[in-house]
N, C-alpha and C positions, 0 to 999 in steps of 0.2 A: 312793243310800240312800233315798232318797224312794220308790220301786216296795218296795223292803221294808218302809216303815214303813206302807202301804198295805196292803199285805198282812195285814201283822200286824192293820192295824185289821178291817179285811174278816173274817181268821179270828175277832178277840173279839165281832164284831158276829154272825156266824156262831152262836161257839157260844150266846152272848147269844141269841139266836132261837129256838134250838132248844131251850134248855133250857125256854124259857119254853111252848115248846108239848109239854111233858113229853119230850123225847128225850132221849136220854143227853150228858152232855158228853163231848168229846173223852179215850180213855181211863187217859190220863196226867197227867190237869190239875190233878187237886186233890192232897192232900196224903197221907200213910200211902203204904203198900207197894203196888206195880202190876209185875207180873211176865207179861206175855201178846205175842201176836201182832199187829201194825201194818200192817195193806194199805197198801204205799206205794207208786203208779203201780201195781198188779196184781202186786206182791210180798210175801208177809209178810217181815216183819222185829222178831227177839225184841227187846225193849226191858224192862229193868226199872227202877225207878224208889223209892228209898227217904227217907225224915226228912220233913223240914216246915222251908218257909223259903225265900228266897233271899239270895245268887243261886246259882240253881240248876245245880252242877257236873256236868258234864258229862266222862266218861272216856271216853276215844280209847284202846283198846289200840296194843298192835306190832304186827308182821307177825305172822302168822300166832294171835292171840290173841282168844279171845272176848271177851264180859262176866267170865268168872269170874273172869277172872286178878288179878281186882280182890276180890274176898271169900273166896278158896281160899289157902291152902298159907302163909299169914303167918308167919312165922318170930317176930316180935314182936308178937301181936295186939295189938289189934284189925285186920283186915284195913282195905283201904284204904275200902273200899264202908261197911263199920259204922261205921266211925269217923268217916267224914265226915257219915254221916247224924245223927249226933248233935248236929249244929249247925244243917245245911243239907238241900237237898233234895240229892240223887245220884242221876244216873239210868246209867246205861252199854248199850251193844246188842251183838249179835253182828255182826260186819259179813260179809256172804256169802262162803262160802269160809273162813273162821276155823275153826279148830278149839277145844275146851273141855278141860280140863285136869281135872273133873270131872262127877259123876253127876247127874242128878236132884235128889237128897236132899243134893248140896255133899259127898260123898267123892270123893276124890283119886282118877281114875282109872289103871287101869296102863297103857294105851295111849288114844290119841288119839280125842275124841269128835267127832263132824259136828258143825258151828252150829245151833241153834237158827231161824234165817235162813233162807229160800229161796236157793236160787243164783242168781248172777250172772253174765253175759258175762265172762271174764276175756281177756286182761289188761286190768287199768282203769289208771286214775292219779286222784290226790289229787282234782283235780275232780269225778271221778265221786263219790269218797266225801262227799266238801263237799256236795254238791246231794244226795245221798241222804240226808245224816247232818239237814239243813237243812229234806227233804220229813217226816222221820221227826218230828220236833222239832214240826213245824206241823203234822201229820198228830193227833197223839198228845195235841196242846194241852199240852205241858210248855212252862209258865210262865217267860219270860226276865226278865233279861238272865242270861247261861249265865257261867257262870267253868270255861272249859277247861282239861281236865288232859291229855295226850296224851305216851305213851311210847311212846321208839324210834322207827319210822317213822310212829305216830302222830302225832307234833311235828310234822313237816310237814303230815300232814293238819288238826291245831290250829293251824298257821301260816295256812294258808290261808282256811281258816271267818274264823278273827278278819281278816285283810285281806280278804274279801269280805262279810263283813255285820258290819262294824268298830259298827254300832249293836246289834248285838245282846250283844255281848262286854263282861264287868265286869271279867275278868282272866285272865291266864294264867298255869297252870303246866306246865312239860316235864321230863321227868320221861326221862334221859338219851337225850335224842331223837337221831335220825339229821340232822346239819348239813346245807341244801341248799351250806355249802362245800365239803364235802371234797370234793368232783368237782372244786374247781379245785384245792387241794391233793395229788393225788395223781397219778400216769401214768394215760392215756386207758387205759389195759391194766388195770391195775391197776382202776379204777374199773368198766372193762366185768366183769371177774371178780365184783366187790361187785354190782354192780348184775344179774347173772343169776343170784343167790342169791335175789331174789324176782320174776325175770322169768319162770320156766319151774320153780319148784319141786316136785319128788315129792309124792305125796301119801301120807301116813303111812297113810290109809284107803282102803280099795281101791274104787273106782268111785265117788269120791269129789271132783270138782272142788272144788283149794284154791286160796286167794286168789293172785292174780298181779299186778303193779304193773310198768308201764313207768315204771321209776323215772326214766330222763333226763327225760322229759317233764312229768313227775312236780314234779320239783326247777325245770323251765322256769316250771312254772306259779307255783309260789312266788317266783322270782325277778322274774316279772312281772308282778307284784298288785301295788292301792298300799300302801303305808306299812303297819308292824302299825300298830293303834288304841293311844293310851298312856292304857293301861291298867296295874295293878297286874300286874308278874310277875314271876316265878321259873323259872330253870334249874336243876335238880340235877341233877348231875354224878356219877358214877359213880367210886368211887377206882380201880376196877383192871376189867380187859378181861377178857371169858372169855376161857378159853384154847383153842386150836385144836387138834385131834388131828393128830400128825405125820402127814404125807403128805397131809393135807388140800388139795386144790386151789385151794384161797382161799388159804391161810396167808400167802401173798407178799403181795396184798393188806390181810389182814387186821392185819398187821406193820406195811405203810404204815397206813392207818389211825390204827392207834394211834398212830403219831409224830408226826400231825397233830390228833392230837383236841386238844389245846389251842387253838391257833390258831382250827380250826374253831367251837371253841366261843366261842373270845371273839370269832368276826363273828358267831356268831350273836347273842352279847349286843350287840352292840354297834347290831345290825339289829333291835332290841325295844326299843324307848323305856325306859330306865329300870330293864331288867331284872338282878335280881340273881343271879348266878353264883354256885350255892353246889356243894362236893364234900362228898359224901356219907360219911361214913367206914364204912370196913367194909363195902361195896358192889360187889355186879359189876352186872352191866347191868340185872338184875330188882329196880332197888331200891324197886319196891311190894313185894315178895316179903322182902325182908334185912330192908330198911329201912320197913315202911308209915306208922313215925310221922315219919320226914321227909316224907313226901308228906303225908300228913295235917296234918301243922305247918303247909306251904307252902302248901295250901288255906287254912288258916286265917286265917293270915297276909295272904295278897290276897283273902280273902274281907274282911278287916277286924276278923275275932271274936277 
């Protein structure tokens, strides 16, 4: 932890310098609305950035989701992006390979938009995103200590960050994330099925490379970090499973699955210092989407406000 807390002083003393010889600061650092492009290692990467405050939350989509899935399609507005910024800073990115659920101007797309993000090698695994999510963060100057939100297969990417820069993290929320247990809960078969649903993925847009995740290695690397940080945090839980279309080639898996989400959920509480296990009511897997003022309660709540 000491080479990150270095860093960090390095980048304040950095922009400290720079500003003072008239340069710009880093272009996420201060407060109000920041929507643009981040060279990070010779990539851009969309980051947007809203409110005033910390600790500044930070959202980790799912598989396959950009930034927007966080301020688009709220069933119970305020979406999850506005609501929180009303207390706090919020920032969220595209991660390379995601796809956008909406336009330019925030209308509901009818088909599948590119990332905002330059592309990336794929397959990756949580690592990759952690050290990218980590260059964007220090690149961008957005102001820590971060309170992570991460849904779906983002929970694992939020598991990871907080156990490898356990100093930088005020708390977590997950937001019915993908368990690194259910791989032991379920048949190696069964799991390889779950697990080439984001190994080798179609792409909805044509000439279009979409994200891809070697998910076993993925869940190794979670496995094998230290301790989460005890910090304030929250799992919500999702009440009920989409449902699979008959004939679907998942289905046998996705059956097992479901029969284990309990268990799996309660190692994952059990594996987060202190964390509370809440079900959602009136929920399927999208509950920014059903539910944004549970996600928003639950920022609120381990933010402390």
């Amino acid at each position: 932890m000491v080479g990150v807390a270095v860093l960090a002083a390095g980048l304040a003393m950095l922009v400290a310098c720079s500003t003072a010889r008239g340069e710009s600061p880093p272009p996420a650092a201060g407060p109000g609305d920041f929507a643009g492009l981040v060279t990070v290692d010779g990539r851009q990467l969309y980051l947007e950035c809203h409110g005033s405050g910390g600790p500044t939350v930070v959202l980790q989509s799912g598989f396959g989701n950009a930034a927007d899935i966080w301020s688009v399609g709220a069933e119970r507005p305020p979406a999850v992006m506005e609501g929180v910024a009303g207390f706090t800073r919020v920032c969220a990115y595209d991660r390379p390979g995601s796809t956008r659920v909406s336009t330019d101007d925030g209308q509901i797309s009818e088909t599948p938009l590119p990332a905002r993000s330059q592309p990336a090698p794929m397959p990756r695994t949580a690592a990759d995103v952690v050290g990218e999510l980590h260059a964007l963060l220090t690149t961008a100057g957005v102001p820590g200590p971060y309170l992570l939100v991460g849904h779906s297969l983002g929970g694992p990417f939020t598991q990871l960050y907080a156990r490898t820069f356990p100093d930088e993290v005020a708390g977590i929320v997950l937001v019915d994330p993908t368990p690194p247990a259910l791989r032991d809960l379920v048949t190696p078969a069964q799991w390889e099925t779950f697990a080439g649903t984001v190994a080798a993925p179609p792409s909805p847009i044509p000439g279009y490379t979409v994200e891809a995740y070697e998910l076993g290695a993925s869940m190794d690397q979670v496995r094998d970090a230290p301790p989460s940080p005890r910090v304030p945090a929250t799992i919500l839980v999702a009440q009920n499973v989409d449902a699979v279309p008959p004939g679907d080639p998942s289905a046998d898996a996705v059956a097992a699955i479901e029969r284990v989400r309990p268990e799996a959920f309660a190692r994952l509480a059990a594996d987060i210092p202190g964390a509370q296990l809440v079900t959602v009511p009136d929920t399927s897997h999208y509950i920014q989407i059903q539910r944004p003022d549970a996600v928003i309660g639950a920022v609120r709540t381990v933010a402390g406000r």
